[in-house]
C-alpha positions as CSV (number, residue, x, y, z in Angstrom):
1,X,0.0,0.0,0.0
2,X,2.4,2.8,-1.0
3,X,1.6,5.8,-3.1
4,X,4.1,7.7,-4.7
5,X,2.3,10.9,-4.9
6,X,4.6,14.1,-3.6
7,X,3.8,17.6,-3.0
8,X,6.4,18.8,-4.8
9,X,5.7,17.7,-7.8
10,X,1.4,16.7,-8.2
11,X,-1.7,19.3,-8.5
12,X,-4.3,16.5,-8.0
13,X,-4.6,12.6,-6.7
14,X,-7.9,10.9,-6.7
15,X,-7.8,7.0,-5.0
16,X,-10.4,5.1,-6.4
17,X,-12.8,4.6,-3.2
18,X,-12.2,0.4,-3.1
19,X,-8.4,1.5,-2.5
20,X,-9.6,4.2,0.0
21,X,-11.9,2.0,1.8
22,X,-8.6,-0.5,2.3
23,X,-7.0,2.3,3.7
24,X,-9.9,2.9,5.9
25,X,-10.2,-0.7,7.4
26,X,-6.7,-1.6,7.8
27,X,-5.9,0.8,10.7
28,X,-9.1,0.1,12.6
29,X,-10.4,-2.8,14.9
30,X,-14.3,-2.0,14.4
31,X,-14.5,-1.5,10.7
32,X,-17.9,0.2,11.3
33,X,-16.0,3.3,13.2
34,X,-13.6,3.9,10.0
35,X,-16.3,3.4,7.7
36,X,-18.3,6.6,9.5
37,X,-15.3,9.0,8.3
38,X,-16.2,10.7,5.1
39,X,-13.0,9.9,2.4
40,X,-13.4,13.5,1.3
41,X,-13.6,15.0,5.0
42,X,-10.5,13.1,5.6
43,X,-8.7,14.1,2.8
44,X,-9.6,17.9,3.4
45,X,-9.0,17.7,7.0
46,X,-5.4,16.2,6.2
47,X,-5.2,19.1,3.1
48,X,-5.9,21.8,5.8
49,X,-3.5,20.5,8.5
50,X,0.0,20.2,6.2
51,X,-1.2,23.6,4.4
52,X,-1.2,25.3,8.0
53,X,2.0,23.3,9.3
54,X,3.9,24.4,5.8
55,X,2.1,27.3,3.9
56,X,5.6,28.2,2.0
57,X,8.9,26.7,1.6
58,X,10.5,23.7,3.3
59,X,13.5,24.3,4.1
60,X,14.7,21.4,6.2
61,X,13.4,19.6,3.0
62,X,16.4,20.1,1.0
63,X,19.2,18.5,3.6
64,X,16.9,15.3,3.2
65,X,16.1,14.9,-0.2
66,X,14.1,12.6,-1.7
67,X,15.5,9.3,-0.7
68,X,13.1,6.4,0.5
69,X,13.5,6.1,4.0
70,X,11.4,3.7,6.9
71,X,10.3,5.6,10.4
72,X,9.3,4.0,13.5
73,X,6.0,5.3,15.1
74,X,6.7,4.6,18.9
75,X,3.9,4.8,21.7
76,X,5.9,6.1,24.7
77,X,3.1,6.4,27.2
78,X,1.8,3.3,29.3
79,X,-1.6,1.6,29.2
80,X,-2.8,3.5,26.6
81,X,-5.5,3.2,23.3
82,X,-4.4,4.0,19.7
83,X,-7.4,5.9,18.3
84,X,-6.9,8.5,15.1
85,X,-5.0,6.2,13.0
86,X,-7.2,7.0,9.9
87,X,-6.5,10.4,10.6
88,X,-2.7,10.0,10.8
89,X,-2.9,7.5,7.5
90,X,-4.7,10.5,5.4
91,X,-2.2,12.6,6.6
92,X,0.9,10.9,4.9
93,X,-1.0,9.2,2.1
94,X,-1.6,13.5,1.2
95,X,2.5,13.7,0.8
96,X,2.9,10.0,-1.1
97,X,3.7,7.6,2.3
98,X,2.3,4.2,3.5
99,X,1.7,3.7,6.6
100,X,1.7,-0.3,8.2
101,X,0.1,-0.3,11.0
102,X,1.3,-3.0,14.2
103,X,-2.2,-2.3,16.4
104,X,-5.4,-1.1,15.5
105,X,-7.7,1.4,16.9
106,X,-9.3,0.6,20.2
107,X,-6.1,-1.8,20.7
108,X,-4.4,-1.3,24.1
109,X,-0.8,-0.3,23.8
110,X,2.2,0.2,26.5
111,X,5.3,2.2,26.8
112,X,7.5,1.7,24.6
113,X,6.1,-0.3,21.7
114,X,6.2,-0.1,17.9
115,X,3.0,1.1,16.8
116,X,3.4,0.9,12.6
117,X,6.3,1.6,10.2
118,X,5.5,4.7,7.7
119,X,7.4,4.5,4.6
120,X,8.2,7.1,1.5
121,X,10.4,10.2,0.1
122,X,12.7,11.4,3.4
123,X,11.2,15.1,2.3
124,X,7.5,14.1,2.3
125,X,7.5,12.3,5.3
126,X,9.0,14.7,7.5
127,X,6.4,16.9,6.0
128,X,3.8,14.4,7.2
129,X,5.6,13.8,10.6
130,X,3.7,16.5,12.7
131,X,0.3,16.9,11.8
132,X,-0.3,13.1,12.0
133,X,1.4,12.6,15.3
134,X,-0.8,16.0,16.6
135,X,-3.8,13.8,15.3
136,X,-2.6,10.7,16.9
137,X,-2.0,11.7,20.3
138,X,-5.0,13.8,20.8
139,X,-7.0,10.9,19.3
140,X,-5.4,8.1,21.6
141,X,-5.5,10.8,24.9
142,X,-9.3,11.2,24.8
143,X,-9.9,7.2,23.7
144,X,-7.9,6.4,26.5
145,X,-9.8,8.4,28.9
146,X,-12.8,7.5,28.1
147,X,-12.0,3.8,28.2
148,X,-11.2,4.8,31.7
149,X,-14.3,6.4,32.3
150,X,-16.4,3.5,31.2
151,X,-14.4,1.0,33.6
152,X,-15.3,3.5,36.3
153,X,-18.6,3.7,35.9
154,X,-19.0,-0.6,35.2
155,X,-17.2,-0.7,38.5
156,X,-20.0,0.5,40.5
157,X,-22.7,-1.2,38.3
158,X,-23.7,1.6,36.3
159,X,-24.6,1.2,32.6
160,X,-25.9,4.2,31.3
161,X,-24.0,6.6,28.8
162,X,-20.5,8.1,29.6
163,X,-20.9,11.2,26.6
164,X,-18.7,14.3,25.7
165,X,-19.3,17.7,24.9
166,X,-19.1,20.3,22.2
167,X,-15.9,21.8,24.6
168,X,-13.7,20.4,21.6
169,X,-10.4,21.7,19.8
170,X,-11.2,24.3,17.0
171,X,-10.8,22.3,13.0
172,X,-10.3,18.6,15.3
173,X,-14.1,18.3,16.4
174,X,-14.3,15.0,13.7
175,X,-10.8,14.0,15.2
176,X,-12.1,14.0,19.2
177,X,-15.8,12.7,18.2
178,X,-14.3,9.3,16.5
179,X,-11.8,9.2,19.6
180,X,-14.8,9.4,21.8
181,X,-16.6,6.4,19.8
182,X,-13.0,4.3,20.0
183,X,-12.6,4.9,23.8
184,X,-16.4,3.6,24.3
185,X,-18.5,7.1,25.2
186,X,-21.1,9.0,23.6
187,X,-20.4,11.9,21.5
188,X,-23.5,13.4,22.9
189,X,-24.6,16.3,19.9
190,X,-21.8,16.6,16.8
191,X,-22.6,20.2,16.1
192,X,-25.6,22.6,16.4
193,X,-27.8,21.0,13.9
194,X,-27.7,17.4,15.7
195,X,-29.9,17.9,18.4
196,X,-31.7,20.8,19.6
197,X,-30.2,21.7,23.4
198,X,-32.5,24.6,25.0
199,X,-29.6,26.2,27.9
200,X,-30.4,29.0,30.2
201,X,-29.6,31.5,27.5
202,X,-31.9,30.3,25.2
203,X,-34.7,29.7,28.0
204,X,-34.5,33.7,29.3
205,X,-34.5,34.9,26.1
206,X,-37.4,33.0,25.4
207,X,-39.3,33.3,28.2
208,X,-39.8,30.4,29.4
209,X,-38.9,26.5,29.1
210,X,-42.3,25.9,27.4
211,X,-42.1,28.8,25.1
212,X,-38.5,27.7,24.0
213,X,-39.1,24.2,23.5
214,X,-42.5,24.7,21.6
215,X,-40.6,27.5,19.3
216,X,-37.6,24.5,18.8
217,X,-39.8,22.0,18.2
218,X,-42.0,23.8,15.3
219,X,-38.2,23.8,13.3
220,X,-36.5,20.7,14.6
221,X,-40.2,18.6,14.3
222,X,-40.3,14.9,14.8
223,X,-36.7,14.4,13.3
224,X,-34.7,15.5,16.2
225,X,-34.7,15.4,20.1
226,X,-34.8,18.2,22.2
227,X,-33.2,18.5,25.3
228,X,-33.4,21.2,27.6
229,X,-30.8,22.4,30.6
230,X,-32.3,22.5,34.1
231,X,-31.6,24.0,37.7
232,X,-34.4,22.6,39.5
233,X,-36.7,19.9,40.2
234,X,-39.6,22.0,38.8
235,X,-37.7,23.6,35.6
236,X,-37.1,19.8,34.8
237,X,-41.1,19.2,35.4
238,X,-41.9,21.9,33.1
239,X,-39.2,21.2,30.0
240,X,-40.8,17.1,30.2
241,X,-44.3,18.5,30.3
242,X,-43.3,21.0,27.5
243,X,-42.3,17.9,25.2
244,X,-38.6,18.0,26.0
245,X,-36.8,14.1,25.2
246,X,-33.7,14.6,27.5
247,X,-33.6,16.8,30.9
248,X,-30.2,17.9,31.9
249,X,-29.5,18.3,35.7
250,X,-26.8,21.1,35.4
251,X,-24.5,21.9,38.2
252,X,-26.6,19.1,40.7
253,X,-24.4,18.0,43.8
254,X,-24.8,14.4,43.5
255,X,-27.2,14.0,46.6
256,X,-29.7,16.3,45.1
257,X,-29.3,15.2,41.9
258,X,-30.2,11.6,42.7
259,X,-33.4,12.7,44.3
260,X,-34.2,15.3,41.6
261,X,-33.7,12.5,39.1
262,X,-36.0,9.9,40.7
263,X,-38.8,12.4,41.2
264,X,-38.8,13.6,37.0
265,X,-38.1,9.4,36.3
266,X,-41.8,9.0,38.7
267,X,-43.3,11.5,37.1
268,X,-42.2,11.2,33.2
269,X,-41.0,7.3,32.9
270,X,-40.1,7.8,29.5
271,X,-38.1,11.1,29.7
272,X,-34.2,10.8,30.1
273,X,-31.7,12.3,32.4
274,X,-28.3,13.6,32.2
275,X,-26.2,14.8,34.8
276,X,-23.7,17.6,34.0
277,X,-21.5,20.0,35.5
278,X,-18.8,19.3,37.7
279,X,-18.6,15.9,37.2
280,X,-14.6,14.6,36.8
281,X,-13.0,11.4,36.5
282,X,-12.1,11.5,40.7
283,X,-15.9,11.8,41.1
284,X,-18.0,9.8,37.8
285,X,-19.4,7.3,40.2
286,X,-21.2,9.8,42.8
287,X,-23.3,10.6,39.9
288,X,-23.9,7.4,38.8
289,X,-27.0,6.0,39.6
290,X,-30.1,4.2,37.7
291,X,-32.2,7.3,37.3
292,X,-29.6,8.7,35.3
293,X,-29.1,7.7,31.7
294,X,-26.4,9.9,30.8
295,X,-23.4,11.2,32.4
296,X,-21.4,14.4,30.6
297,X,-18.3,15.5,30.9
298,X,-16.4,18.7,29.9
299,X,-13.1,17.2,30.4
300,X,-13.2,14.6,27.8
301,X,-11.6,17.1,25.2
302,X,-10.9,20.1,27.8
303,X,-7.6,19.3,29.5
304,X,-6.9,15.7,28.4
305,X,-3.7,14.3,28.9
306,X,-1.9,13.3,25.0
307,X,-0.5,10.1,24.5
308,X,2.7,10.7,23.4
309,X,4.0,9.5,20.3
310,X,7.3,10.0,18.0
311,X,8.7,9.1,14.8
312,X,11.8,8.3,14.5
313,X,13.7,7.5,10.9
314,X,15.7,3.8,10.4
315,X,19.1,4.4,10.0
């Protein structure tokens, strides 16, 4: 699987998609998670990230030339999950590299282990070198912490959804989603357009629950849920009376928020509840319990440790 396509010298490469989809499934251990990445969205993304890391000359380029070299990719962080390899395979198969890969994602991988071999022109894969080791550790941080999460929460019996946030990295939302999906959460909403969430904001300006969830729900109509941020016990009544799918318990200690939760579950059966708002890995299971269906958490993507990563040439 090499392609001999450099930046210095093409306009234009389009894979055929049965070669694409190869590339797609190799690196990953649920084939259904790679196929979910659009191949144009992965070729953009991978576009966007080498035109930001080199928008001019190379300069380091010319000591290296154009010789084929081999590079060891090296996980040097313990008990950790490989996540983002499509990510970091678009990113060299953009400068004419291969990439084979010795673990797939969702794999569990220790310090120090060889995690693939890339191959290509010395020039193109330096090129590569940063952008898809940026993707790769940012993708294997958050897969690894959520893994963690989810064995928390099974620890105490718990087995309702561990789910990010939109709190993600500016142009790597599609990179931290996927990671979410590898490490086992939720990726809760992708964007705006996903679901409709109602927050305080929207609620005063509004003005009220009811008003802001019949106004959402004359756009959004049967097609999407709508799920509306609470601070009480009654604002939770009112957005589930209202029509609202999902309650969100925001900022709840977790003795309050138990009871708050079993009181809307007696109420409304079928509504769900998340809890959000101060919840961190040190305290997951005080807010698990089986009123709540959905646990959030900010610090997914917000202050994740990387997985650290490097390439180092064969010589």
């Amino acid at each position: 699987m090499i392609f001999n396509i450099c930046l210095n010298c093409r306009k234009h490469t389009v894979l055929d998609m049965e070669t694409f989809s190869h590339i797609l499934l190799t690196p990953s251990s649920n084939p259904s998670l790679a196929h979910s990445l659009p191949p144009l969205t992965l070729t953009r993304l991978a576009q966007e990230w080498l035109a930001e890391d080199t928008p001019h000359l190379d300069p380091a380029g010319v000591c290296v030339g154009t010789k084929e070299v081999e590079a060891k990719l090296l996980c040097k962080s313990p008990n950790s999950v490989l996540a983002g390899s499509p990510f970091f395979t678009a990113v060299f198969r953009e400068v004419g590299c291969s990439v084979e890969w010795r673990y797939q994602d969702g794999e569990r991988i220790d310090a120090v282990t060889l995690t693939a071999v890339v191959k290509g022109p010395a020039n193109c894969l330096l090129l590569g070198e940063r952008p898809a080791l940026n993707c790769l550790a940012r993708a294997s941080g958050i897969a690894t912490r959520c893994s963690e999460l989810r064995t928390s929460a099974a620890a105490v019996g718990w087995s309702g959804e561990v789910a990010g946030t939109r709190k993600t990295t500016p142009g790597f939302r599609l990179v931290e989603k996927y990671a979410m999906l590898v490490g086992g959460a939720s990726t809760h909403r992708h964007d705006l357009s996903g679901m409709v969430m109602l927050k305080d904001n929207h609620v005063w300006a509004s003005g009220s629950i009811t008003e802001a969830v019949r106004a959402a729900r004359a756009v959004c109509g049967f097609s999407s849920k709508v799920e509306v941020e609470c601070q009480s016990v009654e604002e939770g009544s009112e957005a589930a009376a209202a029509g609202a799918d999902i309650v969100m318990l925001d900022n709840f200690q977790p003795q309050e928020l138990h009871a708050a939760a079993q009181r809307l579950k007696k109420d409304f059966p079928s509504i769900l509840i998340e809890a959000s708002g101060g919840v961190s890995p040190e305290t997951l299971q005080q807010f698990c319990s089986p009123h709540i269906d959905i646990i959030s958490l900010g610090c997914i993507t917000q202050g994740c440790p990387v997985v650290d990563f490097s390439l180092k040439v064969i010589h």
